[in-house]
Structures are given as C-alpha cells and as structure tokens.
ROLUMBA-151913 format. One record per residue (C-alpha): residue in three letters; x, y, z negated. Coordinates in pm, 1 decimal, always signed. Layout:
! residues N
resn / u / v / w
ALA / X / Y / Z
...
! end
This chain:
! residues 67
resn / u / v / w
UNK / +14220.4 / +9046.6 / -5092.6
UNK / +13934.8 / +8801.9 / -5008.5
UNK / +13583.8 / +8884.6 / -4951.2
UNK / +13341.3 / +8796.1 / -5162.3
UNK / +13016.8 / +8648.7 / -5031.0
UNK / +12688.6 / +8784.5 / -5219.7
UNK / +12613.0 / +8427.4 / -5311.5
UNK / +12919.7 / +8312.7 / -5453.5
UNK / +12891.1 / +8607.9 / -5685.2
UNK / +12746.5 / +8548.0 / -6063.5
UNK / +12449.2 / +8734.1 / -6150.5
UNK / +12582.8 / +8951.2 / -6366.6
UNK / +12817.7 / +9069.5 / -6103.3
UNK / +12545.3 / +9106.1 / -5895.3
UNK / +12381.8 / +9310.8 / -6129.9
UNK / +12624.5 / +9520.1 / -6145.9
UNK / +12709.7 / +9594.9 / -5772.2
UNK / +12313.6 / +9648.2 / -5788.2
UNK / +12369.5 / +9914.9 / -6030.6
UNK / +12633.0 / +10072.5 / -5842.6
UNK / +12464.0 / +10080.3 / -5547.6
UNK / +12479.2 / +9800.9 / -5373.0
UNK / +12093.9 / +9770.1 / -5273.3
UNK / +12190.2 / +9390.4 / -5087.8
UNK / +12300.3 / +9249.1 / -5450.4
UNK / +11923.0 / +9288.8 / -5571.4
UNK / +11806.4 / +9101.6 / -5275.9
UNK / +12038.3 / +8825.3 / -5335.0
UNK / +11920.5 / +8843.0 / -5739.7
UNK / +11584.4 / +8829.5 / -5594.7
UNK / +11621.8 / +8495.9 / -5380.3
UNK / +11787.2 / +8290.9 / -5621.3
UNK / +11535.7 / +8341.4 / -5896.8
UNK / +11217.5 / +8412.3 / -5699.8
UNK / +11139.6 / +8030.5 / -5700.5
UNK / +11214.4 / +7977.6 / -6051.0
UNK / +11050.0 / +8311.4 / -6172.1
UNK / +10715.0 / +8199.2 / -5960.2
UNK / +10698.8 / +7855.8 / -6118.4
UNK / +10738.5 / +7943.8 / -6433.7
UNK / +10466.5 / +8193.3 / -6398.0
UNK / +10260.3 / +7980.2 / -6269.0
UNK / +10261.2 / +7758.6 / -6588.7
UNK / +10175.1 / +7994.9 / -6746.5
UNK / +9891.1 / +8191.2 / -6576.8
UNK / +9773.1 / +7872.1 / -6376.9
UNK / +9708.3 / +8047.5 / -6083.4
UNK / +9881.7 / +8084.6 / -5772.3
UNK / +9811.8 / +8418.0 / -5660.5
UNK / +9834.3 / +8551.5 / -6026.4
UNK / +10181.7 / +8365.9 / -6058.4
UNK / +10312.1 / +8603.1 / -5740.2
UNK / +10159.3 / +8891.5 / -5825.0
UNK / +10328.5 / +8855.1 / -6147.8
UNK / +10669.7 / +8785.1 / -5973.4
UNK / +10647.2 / +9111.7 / -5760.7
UNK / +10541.6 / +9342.9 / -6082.4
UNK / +10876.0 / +9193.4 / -6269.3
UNK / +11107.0 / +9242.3 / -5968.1
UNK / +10943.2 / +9564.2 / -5931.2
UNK / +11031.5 / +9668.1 / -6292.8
UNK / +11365.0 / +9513.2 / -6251.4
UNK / +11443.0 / +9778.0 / -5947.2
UNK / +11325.5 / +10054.8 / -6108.4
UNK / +11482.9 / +9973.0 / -6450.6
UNK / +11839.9 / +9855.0 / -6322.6
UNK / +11891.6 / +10176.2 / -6112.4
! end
C-alpha cells in the first residue's frame, strides 16, 4: 500500500481523517482554503482585519463542530 500525502487527499477525505482524529488533516483543510476564505471575506466586510478575524471565528467553529 502507498502512502498518501495530506495534500493529495480530497477534502472530504480530509474531513474525515479530521473527524477520526487525525488533528494534521484540519491543518491541511485550513491552508488550502485560508486564502480563499479571507478574500472572500474581505469582499464582503471590506476590511482587512475584519476579513481575518472572520476567517479565525469560522475555522474556529469548524474545529469545534467537526470533532
């Protein structure tokens, strides 16, 4: 059997290591969509600061809900 790299891995299989423990898979979730989450945010809200602050509070939620 061949190891699987975190990255190569979809998100929803990351999701699901994430959920069965595998703390790693979250931070891997977290880098590929930090970026996207922020700038998205940041159309919306217009504000830099508010746009990360934002980004922390929905991985925060996404921690605490997933586990």
């Amino acid at each position: 059997m061949v190891a699987v790299v975190p990255s190569e891995m979809d998100d929803a299989r990351l999701v699901e290591r994430f959920r069965a423990g595998d703390r790693q898979a979250f931070g891997e979730l977290a880098r590929r969509w930090q970026r996207s989450l922020h700038g998205l945010l940041w159309r919306i809200v217009g504000n830099d600061e508010d746009a990360r602050d934002l980004v922390q509070a929905a991985f925060l939620r996404a921690w605490t809900g997933a586990e």
